[in-house]
C-alpha positions in Angstrom: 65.8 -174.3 -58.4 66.1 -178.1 -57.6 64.3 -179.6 -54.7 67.1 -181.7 -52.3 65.7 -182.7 -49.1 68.8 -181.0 -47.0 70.2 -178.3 -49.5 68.6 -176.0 -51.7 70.3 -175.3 -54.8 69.5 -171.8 -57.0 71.3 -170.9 -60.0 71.7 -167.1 -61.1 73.5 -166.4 -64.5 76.3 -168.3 -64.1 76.2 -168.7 -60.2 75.1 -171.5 -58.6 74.1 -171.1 -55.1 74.3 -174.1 -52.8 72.4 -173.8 -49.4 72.2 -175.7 -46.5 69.2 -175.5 -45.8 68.3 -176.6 -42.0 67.7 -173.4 -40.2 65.8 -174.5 -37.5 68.7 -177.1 -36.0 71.3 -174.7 -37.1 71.9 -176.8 -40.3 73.5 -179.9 -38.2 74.6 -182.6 -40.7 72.4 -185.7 -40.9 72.1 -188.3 -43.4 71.1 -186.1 -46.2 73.7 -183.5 -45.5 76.5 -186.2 -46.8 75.0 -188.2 -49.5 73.3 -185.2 -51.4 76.1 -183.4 -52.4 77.2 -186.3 -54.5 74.7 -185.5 -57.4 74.5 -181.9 -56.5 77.7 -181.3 -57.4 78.3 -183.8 -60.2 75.0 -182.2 -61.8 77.0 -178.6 -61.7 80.0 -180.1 -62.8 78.0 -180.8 -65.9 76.5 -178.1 -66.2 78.1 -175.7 -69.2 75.9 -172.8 -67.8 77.7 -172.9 -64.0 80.8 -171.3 -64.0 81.4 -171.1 -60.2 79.2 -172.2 -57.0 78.4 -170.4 -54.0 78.0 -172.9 -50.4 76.7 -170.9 -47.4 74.2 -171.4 -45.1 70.6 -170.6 -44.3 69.6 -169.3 -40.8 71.8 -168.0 -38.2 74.8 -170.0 -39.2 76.9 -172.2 -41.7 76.5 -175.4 -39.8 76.7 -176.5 -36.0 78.4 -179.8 -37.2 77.3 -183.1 -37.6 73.6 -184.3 -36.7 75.1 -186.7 -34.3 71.5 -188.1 -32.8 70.6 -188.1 -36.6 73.3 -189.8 -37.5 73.0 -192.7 -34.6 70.7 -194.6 -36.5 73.1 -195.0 -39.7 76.0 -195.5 -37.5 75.2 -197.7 -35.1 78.5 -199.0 -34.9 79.8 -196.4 -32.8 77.8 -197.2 -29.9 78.7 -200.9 -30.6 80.1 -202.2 -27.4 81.2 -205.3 -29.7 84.1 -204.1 -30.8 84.9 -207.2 -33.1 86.6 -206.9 -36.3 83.4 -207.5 -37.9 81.5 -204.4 -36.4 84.3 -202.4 -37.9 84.2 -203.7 -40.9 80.9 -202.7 -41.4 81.6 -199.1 -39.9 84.6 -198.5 -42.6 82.3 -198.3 -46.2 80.2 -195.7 -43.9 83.0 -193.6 -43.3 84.0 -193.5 -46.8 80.3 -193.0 -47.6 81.1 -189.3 -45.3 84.3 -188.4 -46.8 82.8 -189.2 -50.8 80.3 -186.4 -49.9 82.4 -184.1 -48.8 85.3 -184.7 -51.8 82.4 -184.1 -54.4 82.8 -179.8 -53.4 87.1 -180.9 -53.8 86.1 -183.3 -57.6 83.6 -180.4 -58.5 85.3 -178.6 -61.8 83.7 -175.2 -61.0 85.6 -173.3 -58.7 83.5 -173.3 -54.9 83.4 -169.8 -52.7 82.5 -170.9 -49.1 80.8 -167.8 -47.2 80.5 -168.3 -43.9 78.7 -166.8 -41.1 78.0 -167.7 -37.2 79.1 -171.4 -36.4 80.7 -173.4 -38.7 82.1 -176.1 -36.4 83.3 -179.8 -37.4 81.8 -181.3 -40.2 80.9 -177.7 -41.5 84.6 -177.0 -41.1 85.1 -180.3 -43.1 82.9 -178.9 -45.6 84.6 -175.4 -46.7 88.2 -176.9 -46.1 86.9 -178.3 -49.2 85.8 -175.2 -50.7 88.5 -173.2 -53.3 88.2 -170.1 -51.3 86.9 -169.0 -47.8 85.4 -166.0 -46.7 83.4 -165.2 -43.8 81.4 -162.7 -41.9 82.8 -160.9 -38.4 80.4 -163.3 -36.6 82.2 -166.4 -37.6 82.9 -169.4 -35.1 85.5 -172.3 -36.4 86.2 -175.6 -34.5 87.5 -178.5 -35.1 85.7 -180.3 -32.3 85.9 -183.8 -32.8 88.7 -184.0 -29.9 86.4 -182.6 -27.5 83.9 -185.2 -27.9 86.5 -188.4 -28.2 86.4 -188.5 -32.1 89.6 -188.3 -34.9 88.1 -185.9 -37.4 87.9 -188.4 -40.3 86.2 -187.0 -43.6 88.9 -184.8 -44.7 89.6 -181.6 -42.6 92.7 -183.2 -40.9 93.8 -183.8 -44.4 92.9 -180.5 -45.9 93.4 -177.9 -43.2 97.3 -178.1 -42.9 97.6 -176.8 -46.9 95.6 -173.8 -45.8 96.8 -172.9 -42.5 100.4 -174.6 -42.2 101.0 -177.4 -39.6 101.7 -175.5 -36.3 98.0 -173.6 -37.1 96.1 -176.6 -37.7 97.7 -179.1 -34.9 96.7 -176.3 -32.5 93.1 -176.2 -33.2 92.9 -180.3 -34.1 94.2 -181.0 -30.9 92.5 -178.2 -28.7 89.7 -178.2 -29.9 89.8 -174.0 -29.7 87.0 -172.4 -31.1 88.4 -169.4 -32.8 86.7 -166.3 -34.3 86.4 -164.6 -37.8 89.4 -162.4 -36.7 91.9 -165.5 -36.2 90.3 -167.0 -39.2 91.7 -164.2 -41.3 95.4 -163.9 -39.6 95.9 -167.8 -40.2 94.1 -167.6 -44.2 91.6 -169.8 -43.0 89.5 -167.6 -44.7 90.7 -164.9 -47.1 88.5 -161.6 -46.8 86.3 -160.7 -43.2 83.3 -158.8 -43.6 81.2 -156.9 -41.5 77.6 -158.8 -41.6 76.2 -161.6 -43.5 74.6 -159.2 -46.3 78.0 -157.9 -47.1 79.3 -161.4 -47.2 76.8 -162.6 -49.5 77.4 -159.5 -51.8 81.3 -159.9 -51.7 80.6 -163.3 -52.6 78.8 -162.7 -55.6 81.5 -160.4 -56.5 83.9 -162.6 -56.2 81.8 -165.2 -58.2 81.3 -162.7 -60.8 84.9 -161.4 -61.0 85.9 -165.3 -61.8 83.0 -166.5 -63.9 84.9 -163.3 -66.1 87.1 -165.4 -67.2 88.1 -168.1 -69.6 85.8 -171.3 -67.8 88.1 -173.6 -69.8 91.3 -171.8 -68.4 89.9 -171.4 -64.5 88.5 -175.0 -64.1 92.4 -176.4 -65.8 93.8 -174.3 -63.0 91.9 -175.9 -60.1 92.4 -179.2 -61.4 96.2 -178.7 -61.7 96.1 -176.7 -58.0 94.3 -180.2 -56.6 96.7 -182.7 -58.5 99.9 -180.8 -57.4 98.8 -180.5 -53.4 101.3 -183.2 -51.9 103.3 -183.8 -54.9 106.9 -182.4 -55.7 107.4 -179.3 -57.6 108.7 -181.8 -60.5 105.4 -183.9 -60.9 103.4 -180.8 -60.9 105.8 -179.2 -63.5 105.0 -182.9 -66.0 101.0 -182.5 -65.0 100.4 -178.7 -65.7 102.6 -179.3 -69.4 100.2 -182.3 -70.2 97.0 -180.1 -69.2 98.4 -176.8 -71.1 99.1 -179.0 -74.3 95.5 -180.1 -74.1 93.5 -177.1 -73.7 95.7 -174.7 -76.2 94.5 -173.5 -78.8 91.2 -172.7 -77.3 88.6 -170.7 -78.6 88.5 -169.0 -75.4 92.5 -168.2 -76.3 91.4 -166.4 -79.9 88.9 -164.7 -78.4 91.0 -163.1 -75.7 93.5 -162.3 -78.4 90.9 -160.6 -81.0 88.9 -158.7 -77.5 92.7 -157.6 -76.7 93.0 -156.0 -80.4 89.8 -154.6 -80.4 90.0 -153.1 -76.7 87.1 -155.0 -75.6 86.3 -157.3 -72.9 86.2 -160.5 -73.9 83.4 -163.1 -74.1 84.5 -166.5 -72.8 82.6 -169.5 -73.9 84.5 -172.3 -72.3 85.3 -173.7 -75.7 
């Protein structure tokens, strides 16, 4: 287990298990929230024994959002009534600073299961839109809330959101504000399985994580990296990439493996190789 000041990371086989880890204030984002996940998930990027990672939250929820008395103190700017050029310079790097901890789930190799349960609202939206797949407990709660409180939602879920949900979906709830349920979450593939409790969700997920650690690591992280170069480019360009990739990987050993386990009705044994 490694010691983080606002997650807590566990690894089990070839799981990792990323948790935020502020119970008590409904793991709101401050500081820590956005710079951690930086190493955290560059350090399971690297790690040849991870084969997929696990987000969810500690506590009666995924997250309540950003921290936003916490985070007063690093971004002063906002309550700047000197709105200069020069204060907003200064406020730009910051936001970049937010979005680069967020992207690290998006850069991160391993495939990334978000499992969700109570609120997951704003930033902790941000987060799983982020995440390769979503699914959530019945108890769910998703907002995007920054209209509410006279933001633009700026570290990526404006960005992301629309692949998932379609355009119409995520306008609505970017300009509404709507908090909407497990349920709706489901009907618009925000989140692709609903399940009755967070135990069930936490034992789905580890079936999921299971079911995809299964297979070739070599062949699973080439697909997400192809899935994140083709989102936004033309059929075309994604066609040129995914040749480039395939002509890379093959032959694998992972490949003669599943070949031979295929002859000798087996399963086979992937080593990423």
């Amino acid at each position: 287990m490694s010691a983080y000041k606002f997650y807590r990371v566990e690894k089990k086989e070839q799981i990792a298990y990323v948790y935020l880890n502020r119970p008590e204030k409904k793991n709101a984002m401050g500081p820590d929230a956005w710079t951690e996940p930086v190493q955290i998930f560059a350090e399971l990027d690297a790690d040849p024994a991870v084969r997929v990672v696990v987000i969810s939250g500690e506590g009666p929820c995924f997250s309540a959002g950003i921290d936003l008395v916490g985070m007063m103190p690093e971004l002063s700017e906002l309550m700047d009534r000197n709105q200069f050029g020069g204060t907003k310079w200064t406020l730009l790097p910051k936001i970049k600073l937010l979005q680069k901890g967020i992207s690290a789930i998006e850069n991160c190799r391993k495939p990334v299961i978000a499992a969700i349960h109570g609120h997951c609202l704003g930033a902790g939206l941000d987060m799983v839109t982020a995440c390769d797949i979503r699914i959530c407990a019945t108890d769910a709660l998703f907002s995007i809330k920054e209209a509410a409180v006279g933001f633009v939602a700026d570290v990526g879920v404006l960005q992301r959101i629309p692949r998932i949900i379609g355009e119409g979906n995520a306008r609505e709830l970017a300009f509404t504000a709507k908090t909407i349920d497990g349920k709706r979450a489901k009907e618009i593939q925000l989140v692709s399985a609903l399940y009755p409790d967070h135990e069930t969700l936490m034992q789905e997920a580890e079936v999921l994580a299971l079911e995809i650690a299964a297979n070739s690591p070599l062949a699973v992280q080439a697909s997400k990296d192809v899935l994140n170069f083709c989102a936004g480019k033309s059929v075309e360009d994604g066609l040129k990439y995914v040749a480039s990739i395939s002509a890379n990987i093959i032959p694998s050993e992972d490949l003669l493996e599943a070949m031979q386990a295929f002859q000798e009705k087996r399963k086979p044994l992937f080593t990423g190789n």
